[in-house]
C-alpha positions in Angstrom: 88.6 -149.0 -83.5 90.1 -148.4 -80.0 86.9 -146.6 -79.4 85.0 -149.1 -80.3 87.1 -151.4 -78.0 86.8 -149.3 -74.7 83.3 -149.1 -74.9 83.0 -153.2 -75.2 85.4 -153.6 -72.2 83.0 -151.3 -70.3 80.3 -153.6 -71.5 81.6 -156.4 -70.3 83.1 -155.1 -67.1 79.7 -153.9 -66.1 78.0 -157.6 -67.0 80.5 -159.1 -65.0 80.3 -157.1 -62.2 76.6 -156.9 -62.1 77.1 -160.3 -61.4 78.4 -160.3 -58.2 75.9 -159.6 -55.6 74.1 -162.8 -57.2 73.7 -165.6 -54.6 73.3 -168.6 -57.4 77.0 -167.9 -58.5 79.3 -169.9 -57.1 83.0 -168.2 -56.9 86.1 -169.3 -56.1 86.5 -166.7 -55.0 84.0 -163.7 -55.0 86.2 -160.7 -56.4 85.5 -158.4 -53.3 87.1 -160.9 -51.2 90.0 -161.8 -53.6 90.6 -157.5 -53.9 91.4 -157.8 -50.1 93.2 -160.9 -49.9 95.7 -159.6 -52.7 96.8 -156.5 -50.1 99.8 -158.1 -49.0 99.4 -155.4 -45.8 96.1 -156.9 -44.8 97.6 -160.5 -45.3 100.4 -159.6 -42.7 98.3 -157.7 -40.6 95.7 -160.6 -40.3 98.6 -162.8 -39.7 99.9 -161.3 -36.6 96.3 -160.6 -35.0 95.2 -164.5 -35.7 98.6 -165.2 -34.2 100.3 -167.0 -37.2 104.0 -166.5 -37.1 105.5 -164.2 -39.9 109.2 -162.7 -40.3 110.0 -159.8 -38.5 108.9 -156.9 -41.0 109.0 -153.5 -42.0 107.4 -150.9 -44.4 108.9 -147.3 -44.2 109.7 -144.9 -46.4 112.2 -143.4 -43.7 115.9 -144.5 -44.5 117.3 -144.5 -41.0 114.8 -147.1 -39.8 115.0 -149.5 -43.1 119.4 -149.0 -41.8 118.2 -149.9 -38.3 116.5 -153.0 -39.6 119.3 -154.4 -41.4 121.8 -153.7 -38.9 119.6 -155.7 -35.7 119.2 -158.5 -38.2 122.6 -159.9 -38.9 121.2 -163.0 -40.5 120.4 -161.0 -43.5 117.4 -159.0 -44.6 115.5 -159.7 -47.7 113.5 -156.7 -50.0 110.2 -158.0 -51.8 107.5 -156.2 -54.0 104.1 -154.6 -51.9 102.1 -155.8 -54.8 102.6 -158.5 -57.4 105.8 -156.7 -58.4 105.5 -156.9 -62.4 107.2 -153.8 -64.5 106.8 -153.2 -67.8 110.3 -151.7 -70.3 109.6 -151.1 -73.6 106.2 -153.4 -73.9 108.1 -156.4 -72.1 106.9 -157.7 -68.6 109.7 -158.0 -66.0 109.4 -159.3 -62.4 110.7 -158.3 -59.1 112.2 -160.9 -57.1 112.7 -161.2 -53.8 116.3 -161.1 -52.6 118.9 -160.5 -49.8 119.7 -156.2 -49.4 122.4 -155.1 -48.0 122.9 -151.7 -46.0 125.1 -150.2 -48.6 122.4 -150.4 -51.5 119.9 -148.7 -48.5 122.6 -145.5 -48.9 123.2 -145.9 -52.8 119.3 -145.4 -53.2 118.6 -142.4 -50.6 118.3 -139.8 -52.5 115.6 -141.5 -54.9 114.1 -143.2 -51.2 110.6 -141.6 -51.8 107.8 -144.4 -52.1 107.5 -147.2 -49.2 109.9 -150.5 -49.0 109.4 -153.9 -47.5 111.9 -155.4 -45.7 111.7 -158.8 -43.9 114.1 -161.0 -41.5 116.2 -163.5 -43.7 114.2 -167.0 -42.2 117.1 -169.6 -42.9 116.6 -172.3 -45.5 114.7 -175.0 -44.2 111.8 -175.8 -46.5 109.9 -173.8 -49.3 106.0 -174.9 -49.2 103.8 -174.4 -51.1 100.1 -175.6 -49.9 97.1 -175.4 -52.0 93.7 -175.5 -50.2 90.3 -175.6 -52.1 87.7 -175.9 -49.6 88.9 -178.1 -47.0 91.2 -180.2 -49.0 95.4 -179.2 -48.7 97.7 -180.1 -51.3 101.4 -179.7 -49.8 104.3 -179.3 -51.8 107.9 -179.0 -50.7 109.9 -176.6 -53.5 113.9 -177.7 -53.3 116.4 -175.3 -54.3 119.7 -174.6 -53.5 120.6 -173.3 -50.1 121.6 -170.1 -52.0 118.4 -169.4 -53.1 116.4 -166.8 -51.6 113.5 -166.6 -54.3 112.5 -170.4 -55.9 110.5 -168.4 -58.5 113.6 -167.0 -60.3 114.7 -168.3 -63.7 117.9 -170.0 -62.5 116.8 -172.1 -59.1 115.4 -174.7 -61.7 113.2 -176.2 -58.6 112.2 -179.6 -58.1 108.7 -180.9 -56.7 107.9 -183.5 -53.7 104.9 -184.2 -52.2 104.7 -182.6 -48.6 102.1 -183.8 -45.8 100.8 -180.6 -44.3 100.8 -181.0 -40.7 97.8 -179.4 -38.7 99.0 -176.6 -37.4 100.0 -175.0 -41.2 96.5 -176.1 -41.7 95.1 -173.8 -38.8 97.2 -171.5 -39.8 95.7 -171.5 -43.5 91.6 -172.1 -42.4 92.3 -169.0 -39.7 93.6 -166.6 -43.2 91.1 -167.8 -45.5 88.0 -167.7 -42.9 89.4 -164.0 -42.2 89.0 -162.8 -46.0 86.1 -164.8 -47.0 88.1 -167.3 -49.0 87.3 -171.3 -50.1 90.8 -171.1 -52.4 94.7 -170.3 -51.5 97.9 -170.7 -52.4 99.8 -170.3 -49.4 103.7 -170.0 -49.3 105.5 -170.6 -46.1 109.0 -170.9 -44.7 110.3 -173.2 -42.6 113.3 -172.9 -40.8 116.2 -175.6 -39.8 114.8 -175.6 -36.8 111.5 -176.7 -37.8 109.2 -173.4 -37.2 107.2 -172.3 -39.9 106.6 -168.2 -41.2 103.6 -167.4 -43.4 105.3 -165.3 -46.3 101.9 -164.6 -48.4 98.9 -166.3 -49.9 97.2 -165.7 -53.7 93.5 -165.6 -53.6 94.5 -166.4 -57.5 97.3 -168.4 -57.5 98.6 -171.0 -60.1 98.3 -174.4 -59.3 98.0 -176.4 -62.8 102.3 -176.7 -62.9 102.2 -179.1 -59.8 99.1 -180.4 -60.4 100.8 -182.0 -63.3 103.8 -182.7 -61.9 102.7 -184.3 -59.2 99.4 -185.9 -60.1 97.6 -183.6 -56.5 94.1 -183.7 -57.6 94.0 -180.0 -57.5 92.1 -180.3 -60.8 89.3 -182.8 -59.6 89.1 -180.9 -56.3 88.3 -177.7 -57.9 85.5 -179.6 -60.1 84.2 -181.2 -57.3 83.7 -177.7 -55.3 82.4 -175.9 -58.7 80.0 -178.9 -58.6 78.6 -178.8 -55.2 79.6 -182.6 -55.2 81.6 -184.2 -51.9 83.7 -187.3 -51.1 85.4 -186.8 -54.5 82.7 -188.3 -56.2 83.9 -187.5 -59.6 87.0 -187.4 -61.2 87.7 -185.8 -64.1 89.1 -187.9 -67.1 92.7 -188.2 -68.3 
């Protein structure tokens, strides 16, 4: 009965979160910490005050400055979700991508401009990272696509995988974000420019990691093991 369901849900919510103020637990990561970290506002914000380099962005709900925006950045503009940016049609699960906006879809829409929108700077293609920390291990991975791509994550930019060697100052970068919201895990995405500079786009408190861990053979798996075990110097390893 759905009754019946509700009130088990409640149960179980309630066990769960009765477990949180318990010191013996060991999270990865505690859920007040992960509820922050998944504000992509506060991840930008902390960026800029720990003085990590993002792309020039911009939340308004006002349609003159969203023109503005576009029109001082004539490298392009891109438009990406607030949140995770999942919609549901008819019971089905659809994603938001991120991708390139143009002025004229700014005009099309501004009569139905009424909630906020993110824009951000168009950072030319240089490199995709992705870079997985758990504790003080990084696993760097470069994501290649076409040039055309804006979003790797979309159905057709069928991406390939290659190991990346994180240099230290992405590694700054990600210890200053994860010591700000209380994390020990991250999935960070960055963008790197032609030119070399790097632009933190977001990290997931929660983020997948098993696809490359297979992929490329990380260790992602043994590291996470290893931290839920308390053990150090990778002193076990998880069988095949």
């Amino acid at each position: 009965m759905p009754v019946d369901r509700l009130f088990a849900f409640s149960e179980l919510s309630h066990i769960v979160e009765g477990l949180f103020p318990n010191s013996n637990v060991r999270w990865v990561d505690h859920p007040s910490s992960v509820w922050m970290a998944e504000r992509k506002l506060q991840q930008l914000r902390a960026a800029v005050d720990l003085g990590v380099p993002i792309p020039r962005t911009i939340i308004s709900t006002e349609l003159h400055k969203l023109q503005k925006f576009v029109k001082t950045h004539p490298n392009g503009v891109i438009c990406k979700p607030i949140f995770r940016g999942i919609n549901f049609i008819n019971g089905e699960a659809e994603s938001a991508y991120t991708r390139i906006v143009r002025i004229e879809e700014l005009e099309q829409l501004a009569e139905e401009r009424t909630f906020p929108t993110l824009l951000q700077e168009l950072i030319p293609k240089g490199k995709d990272l992705r870079i997985t920390v758990v504790g003080d291990k990084f696993y760097g991975v470069e994501i290649i696509t076409s040039k055309k791509i804006v979003d790797w994550r979309v159905p057709e930019a069928k991406p390939k995988y290659s190991r990346y060697d994180v240099p230290e100052v992405l590694k700054i970068y990600c210890k200053k974000i994860l010591s700000h919201f209380g994390l020990t895990y991250g999935a960070f995405d960055f963008a790197v420019d032609p030119g070399g500079d790097s632009y933190f786009l977001e990290v997931n408190a929660v983020g997948e990691w098993a696809w490359l861990d297979r992929e490329l053979n990380l260790g992602i798996r043994e590291a996470l093991i290893n931290f839920f075990y308390g053990i150090k110097n990778d002193d076990y390893r998880f069988p095949s």
